[in-house]
C-alpha distance (Angstrom), angle and dihedral (degrees) to the residues before:
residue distance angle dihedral
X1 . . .
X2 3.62 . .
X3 4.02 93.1 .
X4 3.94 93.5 68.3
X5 3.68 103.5 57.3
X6 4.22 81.4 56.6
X7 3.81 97.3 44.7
X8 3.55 93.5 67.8
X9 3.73 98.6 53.8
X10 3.83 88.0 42.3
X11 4.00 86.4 50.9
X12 3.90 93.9 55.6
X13 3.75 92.4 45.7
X14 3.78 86.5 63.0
X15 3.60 91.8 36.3
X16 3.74 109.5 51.9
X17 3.90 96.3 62.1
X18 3.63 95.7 58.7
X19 3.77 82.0 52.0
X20 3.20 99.2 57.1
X21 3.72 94.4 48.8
X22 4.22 92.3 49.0
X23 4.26 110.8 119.1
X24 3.75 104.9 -107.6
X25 3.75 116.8 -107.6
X26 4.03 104.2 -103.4
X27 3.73 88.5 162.8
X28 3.93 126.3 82.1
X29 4.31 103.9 -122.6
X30 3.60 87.0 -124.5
X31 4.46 90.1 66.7
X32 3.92 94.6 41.5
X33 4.33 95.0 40.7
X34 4.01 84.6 106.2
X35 3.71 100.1 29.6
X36 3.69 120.1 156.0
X37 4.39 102.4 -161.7
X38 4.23 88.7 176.7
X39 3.26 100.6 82.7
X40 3.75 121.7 112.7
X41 3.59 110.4 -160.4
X42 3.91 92.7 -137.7
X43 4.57 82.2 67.5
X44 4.01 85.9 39.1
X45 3.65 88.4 57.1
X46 4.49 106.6 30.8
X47 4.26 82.6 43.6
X48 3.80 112.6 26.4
X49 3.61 95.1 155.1
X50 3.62 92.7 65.7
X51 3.81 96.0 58.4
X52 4.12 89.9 42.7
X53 4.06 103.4 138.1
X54 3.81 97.3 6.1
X55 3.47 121.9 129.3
X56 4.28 111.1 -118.7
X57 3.76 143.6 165.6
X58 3.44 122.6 -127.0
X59 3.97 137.8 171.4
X60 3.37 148.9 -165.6
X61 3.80 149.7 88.5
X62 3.93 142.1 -47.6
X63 3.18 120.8 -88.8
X64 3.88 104.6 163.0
X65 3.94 130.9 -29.9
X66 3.94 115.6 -146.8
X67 4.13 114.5 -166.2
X68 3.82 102.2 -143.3
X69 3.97 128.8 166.3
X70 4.09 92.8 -92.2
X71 3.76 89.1 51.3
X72 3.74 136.1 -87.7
X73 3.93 123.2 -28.6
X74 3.45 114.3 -148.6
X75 3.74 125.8 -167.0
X76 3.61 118.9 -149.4
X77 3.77 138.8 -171.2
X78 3.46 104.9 -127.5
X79 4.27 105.3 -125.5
X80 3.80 123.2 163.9
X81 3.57 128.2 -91.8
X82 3.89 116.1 -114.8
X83 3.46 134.4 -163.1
X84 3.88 98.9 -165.8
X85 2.85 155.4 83.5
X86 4.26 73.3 1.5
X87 3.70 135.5 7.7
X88 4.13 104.3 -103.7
X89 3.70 160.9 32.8
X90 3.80 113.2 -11.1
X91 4.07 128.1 -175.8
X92 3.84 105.6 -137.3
X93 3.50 128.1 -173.1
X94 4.17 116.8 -89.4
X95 4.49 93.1 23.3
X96 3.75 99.0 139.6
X97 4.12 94.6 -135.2
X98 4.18 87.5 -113.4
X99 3.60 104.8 167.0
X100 3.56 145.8 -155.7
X101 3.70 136.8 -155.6
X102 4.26 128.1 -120.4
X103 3.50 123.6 -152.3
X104 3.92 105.0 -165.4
X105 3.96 119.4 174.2
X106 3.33 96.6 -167.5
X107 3.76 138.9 86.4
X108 3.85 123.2 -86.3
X109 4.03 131.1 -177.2
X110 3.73 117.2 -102.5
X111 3.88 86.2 -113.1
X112 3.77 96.2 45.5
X113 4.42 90.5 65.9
X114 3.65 89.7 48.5
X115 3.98 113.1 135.2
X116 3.76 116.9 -99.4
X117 3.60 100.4 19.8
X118 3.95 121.2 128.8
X119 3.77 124.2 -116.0
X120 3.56 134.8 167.7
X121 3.80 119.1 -154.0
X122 3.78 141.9 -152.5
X123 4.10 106.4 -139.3
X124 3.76 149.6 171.4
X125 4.04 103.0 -143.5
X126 3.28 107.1 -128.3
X127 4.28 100.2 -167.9
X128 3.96 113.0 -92.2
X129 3.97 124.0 -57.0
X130 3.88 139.1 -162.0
X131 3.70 104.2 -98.0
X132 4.14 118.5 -177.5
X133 4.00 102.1 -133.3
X134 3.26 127.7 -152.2
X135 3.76 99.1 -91.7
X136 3.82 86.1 60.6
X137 3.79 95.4 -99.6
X138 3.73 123.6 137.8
X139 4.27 98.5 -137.7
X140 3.94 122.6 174.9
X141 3.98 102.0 -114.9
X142 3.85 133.1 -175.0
X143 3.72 101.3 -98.8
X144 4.47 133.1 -148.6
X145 2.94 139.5 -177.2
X146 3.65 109.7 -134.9
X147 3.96 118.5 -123.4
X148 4.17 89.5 162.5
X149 3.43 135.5 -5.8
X150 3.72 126.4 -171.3
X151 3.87 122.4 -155.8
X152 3.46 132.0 -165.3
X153 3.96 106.2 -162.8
X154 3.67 104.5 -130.5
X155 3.53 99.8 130.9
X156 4.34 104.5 97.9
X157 3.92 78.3 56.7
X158 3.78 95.4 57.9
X159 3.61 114.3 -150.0
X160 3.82 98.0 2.8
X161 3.74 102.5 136.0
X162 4.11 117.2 -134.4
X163 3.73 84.8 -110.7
X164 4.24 93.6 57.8
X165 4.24 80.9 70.3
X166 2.88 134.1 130.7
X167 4.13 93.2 15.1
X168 3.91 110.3 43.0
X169 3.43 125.1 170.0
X170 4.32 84.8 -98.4
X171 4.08 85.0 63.4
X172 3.75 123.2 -102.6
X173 3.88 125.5 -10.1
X174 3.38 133.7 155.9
X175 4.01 118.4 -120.3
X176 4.03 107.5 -123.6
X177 3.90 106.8 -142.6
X178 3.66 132.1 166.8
X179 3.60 143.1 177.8
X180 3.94 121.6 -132.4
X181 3.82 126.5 -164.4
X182 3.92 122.0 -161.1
X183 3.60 125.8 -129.0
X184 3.76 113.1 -97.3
């Protein structure tokens, strides 16, 4: 009898760290209900037909945004999602710069479309599309449709990383992020 009063404080000892180190929830329950987090982009991209309708997470930063009649099309860089030392996108040495194209109906802030910032998005895959990029090229891209997107305005700062906030190199100033959910 006397072991279970001490199992439970021994239990939250272990516990709490791994707490502490969980990604924060950016996204509402209601966007992520379905969520599919296995899905490397590389399989997304070689076998989009296989991911068609599933819910995924992907992340990464602006490339161009396009307004069109179905909503805005956002290209992306594709960059991996860390956990630490931040929660986000994060450009690493040797990523190819594959990309992937957004299709948000929803509004977004002026500053929040901005080239070069990071974002992470709640999808449904939808199979690749012809996207025109920015060099003028129509290129086959892996192609969502946008349930939430989270963006983390870097982009005025260039290649500041979401990790070089609050203390850049400038002094201190505070990283402006948001989270946007489409109308559905």
């Amino acid at each position: 009898m006397t072991m279970r009063p001490m199992f439970l404080p021994a239990l939250l000892v272990v516990l709490l760290p791994l707490v502490g180190h969980a990604a924060p929830p950016i996204f509402p329950p209601d966007a992520t209900r379905d969520l599919d987090d296995a899905v490397p982009f590389g399989v997304l991209k070689a076998q989009p037909d296989t991911y068609t309708g599933r819910a995924v997470t992907l992340g990464g930063k602006i490339v161009a945004v396009e307004e069109t009649d179905q909503g805005l099309l956002i290209l992306v860089k594709n960059l991996p999602i860390a956990e630490h030392p931040v929660y986000g996108p994060v450009e690493i040495e040797g990523v190819t710069g594959e990309q992937f194209a957004v299709l948000y109906q929803g509004r977004v802030d002026p500053e929040g479309l901005w080239f070069g910032n990071k974002l992470m998005v709640v999808a449904v895959a939808q199979g690749n599309r012809n996207v025109l990029t920015p060099s003028g090229v129509i290129r086959s891209r892996p192609f969502v449709l946008a349930r939430c997107m989270h963006v983390w305005k870097t982009g005025e700062y260039g290649s500041y990383e979401i990790s070089d906030f609050p203390h850049t190199t400038d002094g201190y100033y505070s990283l402006p992020q948001e989270t946007y959910c489409a109308r559905r």
